[in-house]
N, C-alpha and C positions, 0 to 999 in steps of 0.2 A: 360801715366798716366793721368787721369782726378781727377784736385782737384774743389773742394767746397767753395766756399767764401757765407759767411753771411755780413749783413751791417758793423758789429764793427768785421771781424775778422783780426787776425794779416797775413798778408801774408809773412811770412818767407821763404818760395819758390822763392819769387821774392824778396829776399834780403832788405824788408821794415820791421821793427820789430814794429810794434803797427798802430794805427786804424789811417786815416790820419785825422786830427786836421779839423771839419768845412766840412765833406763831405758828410752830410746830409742838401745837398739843396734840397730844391722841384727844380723841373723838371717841367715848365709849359711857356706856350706862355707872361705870365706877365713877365716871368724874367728877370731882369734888366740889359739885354744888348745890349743896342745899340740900339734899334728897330729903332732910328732913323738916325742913320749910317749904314744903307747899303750901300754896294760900288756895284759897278759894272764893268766888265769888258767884254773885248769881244774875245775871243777866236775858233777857231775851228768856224770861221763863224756866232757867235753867243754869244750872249751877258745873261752873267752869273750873275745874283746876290749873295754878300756875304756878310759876317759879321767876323771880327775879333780881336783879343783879345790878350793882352801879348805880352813878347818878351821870344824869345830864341829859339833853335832849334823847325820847323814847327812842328806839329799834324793837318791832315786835315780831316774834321771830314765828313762824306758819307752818306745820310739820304735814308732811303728807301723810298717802294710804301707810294701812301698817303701823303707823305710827302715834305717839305723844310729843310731851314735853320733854321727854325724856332722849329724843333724837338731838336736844341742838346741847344735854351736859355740857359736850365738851368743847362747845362754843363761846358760852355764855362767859368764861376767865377773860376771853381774847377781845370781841363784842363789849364788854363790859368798861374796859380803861376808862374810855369818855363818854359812855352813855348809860341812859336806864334800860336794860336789856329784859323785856317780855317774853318769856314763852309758855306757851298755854295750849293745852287738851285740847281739842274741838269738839264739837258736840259725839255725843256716843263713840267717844276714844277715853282709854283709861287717863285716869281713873275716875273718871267720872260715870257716870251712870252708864252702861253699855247694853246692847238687846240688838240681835236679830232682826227686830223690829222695828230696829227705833232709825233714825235718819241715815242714808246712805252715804258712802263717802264722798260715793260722785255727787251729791248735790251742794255743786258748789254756791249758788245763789243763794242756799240758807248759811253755810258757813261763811258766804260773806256779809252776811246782813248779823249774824252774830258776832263777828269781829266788829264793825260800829258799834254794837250793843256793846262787848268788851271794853270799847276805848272810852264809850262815854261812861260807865260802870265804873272806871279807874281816875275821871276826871281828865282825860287825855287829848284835846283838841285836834293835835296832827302830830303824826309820828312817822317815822321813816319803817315801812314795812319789807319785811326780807322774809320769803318765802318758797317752798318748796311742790313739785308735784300737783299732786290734787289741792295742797293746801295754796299753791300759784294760782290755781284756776279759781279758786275761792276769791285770793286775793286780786285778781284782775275783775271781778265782780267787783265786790268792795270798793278800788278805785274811781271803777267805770261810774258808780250810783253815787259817791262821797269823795268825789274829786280831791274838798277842799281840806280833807283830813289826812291826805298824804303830802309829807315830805320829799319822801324820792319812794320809789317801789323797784326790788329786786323782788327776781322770780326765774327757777330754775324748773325749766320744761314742765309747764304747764299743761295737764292733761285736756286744754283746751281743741278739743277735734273739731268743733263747730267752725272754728275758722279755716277748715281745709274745704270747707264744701262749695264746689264749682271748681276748685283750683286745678289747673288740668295734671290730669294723674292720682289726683285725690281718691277716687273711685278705686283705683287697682289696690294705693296702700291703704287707705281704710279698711278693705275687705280681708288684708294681707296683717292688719292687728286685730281687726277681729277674729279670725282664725289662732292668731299665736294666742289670746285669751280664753279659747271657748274651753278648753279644759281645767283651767282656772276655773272659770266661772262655774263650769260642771260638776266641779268634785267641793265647793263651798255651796252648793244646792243642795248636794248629797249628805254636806254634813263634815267629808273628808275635811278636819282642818289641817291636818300636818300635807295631805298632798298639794292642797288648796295656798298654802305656805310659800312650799319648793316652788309652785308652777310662779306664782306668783313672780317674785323673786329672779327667777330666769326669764321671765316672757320683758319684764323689764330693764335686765342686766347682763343674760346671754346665761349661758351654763356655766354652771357651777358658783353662779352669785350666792345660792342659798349659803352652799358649802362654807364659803368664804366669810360670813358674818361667824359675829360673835356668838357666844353663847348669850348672852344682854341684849341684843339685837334680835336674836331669832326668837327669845324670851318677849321681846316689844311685841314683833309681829304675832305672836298667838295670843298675849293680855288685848290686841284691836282685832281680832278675826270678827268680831261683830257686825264690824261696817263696812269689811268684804263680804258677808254673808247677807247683810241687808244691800249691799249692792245687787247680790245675784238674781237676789229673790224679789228687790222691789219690780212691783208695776211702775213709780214715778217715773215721768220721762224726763229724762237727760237735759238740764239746763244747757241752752246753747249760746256761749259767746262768740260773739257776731264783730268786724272790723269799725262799724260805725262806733260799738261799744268802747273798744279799745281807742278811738279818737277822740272819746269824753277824757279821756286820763292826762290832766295836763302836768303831770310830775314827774320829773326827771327818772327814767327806768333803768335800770340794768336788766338786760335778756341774756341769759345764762346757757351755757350747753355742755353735756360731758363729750369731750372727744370721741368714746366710742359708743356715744348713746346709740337706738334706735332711731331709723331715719323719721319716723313718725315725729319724734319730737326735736328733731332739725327743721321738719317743715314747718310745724306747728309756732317755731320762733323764727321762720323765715317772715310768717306771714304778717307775724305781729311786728318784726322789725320793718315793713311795711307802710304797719296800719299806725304805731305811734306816732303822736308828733314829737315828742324827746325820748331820743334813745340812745343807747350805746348797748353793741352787743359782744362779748366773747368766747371761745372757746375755754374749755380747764381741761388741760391735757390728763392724762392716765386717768380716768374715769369715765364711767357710764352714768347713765340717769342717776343715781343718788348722790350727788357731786358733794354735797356736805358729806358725806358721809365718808365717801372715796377717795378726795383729796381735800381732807380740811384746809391745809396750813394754803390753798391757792384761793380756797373759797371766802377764808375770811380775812385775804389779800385784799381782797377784790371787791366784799363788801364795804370794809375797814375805809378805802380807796375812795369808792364811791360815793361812801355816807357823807365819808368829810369833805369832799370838793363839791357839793353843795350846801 
């Protein structure tokens, strides 16, 4: 079943009866937490930047391409009331070490096997993981290898393409994002990072998304042009997650979608709505693929909803 959450609606599915109190924060690089408390740690050979917030049972918060710690700021006030609120750089994402050279974004397989590194790093057994994007498809790695370390797992359109293959029709729109991407990827080969930006940008939120971020936000996306550019350029091949994979995940999911996403990643959680064996799925109206981003106060409705009714 796919439900619908608006900013003020009551989510009675997830056993919350009314709007939660203060959860229309802005969502922006100014928001007041910590900026000056970064910690760091070093794990899996490599040293992680994070940021964190609260006490009580963990939430570790997973930022996709483009992106840091610095994506869920304006999260972490709302997230935080009754728990330990996580969010942390991935490998070659500021401010951590970054290179051209160094790990691609797509390779979700390392960034999940560095998040186990992270949680046992922090002393962390099992946590409830809330994720975005590339950093969903990391996290659906992660689950799939280390079942017994999740609590609940949320993930918002997972750049997981593996699981479209056979699916009939798969073949047309596979071929139909890779086309919307190859100038992306062309002009971050080139070097071009401010065009490599914009393509970006609109190939996953329609025209004029660039436009539309902040100046903090378009600042995020050029401090990570790195691990688009080690995207474009790597020879590694493309970790593929597969539906038997997502049948290891025995923890209660939330599958996420922005109303006006790309059909690409409607399918992509069609399928996984599928292949889990606990799920619930919704839409978040007035948004595209970056739903934290685009509609906060529904996003972390829905988290908030979720985390507690388990």
């Amino acid at each position: 079943m796919v439900f619908r959450l608006n900013c003020w609606s009551s989510v009675m599915h997830f056993g919350i009866k009314g709007p939660l109190a203060g959860v229309a924060l802005a969502v922006g690089l100014s928001s007041p937490v910590m900026a000056d408390n970064v910690k760091e740690l070093r794990a899996a050979d490599t040293k992680f930047a994070y940021v964190e917030a609260g006490k009580g049972d963990p939430i570790v918060l997973v930022h996709g391409g483009l992106q840091d710690y610095r994506f869920w700021n304006g999260h972490l006030p709302v997230l935080s009331r009754n728990h330990r609120v996580i969010a942390y750089s991935r490998r070659n994402h500021f401010p951590n070490a970054t290179s051209k050279d160094g790990l691609p974004d797509a390779a979700a397989d390392v960034h999940g096997e560095d998040l186990a590194a992270i949680l046992a790093e922090l002393g962390i057994k099992r946590a409830h993981i809330v994720a975005h994007s590339a950093g969903a498809h990391a996290a659906l790695f992660f689950a799939s290898n280390h079942p017994e370390m999740v609590i609940t797992l949320v993930v918002n359109e997972p750049a997981a393409a593996g699981l479209l293959a056979g699916m009939p029709g798969s073949a047309e729109l596979l071929k139909e994002w890779g086309a919307r991407f190859a100038s992306t990827q062309e002009a971050f080969r080139k070097g071009d990072i401010d065009a490599g930006l914009r393509l970006f940008a609109e190939a996953v939120g329609g025209p004029g998304t660039y436009d539309r971020r902040s100046d903090a936000d378009r600042k995020m996306m050029s401090d990570n042009a790195a691990s688009a550019v080690a995207d474009a350029i790597s020879s590694r091949p493309r970790p593929v997650f597969t539906c038997e994979m997502a049948k290891r995940i025995s923890a209660p999911t939330l599958l996420m979608n922005g109303e006006r996403s790309p059909e690409f990643f409607h399918r992509i959680v069609d399928q996984l709505e599928k292949c889990l064996p606990e799920r619930r799925r919704i839409t978040i109206p007035d948004a595209s693929h970056t739903v934290p981003g685009e509609n906060a106060p529904a996003f972390d409705e829905a988290v908030i909803a979720f985390v507690t009714s388990h």
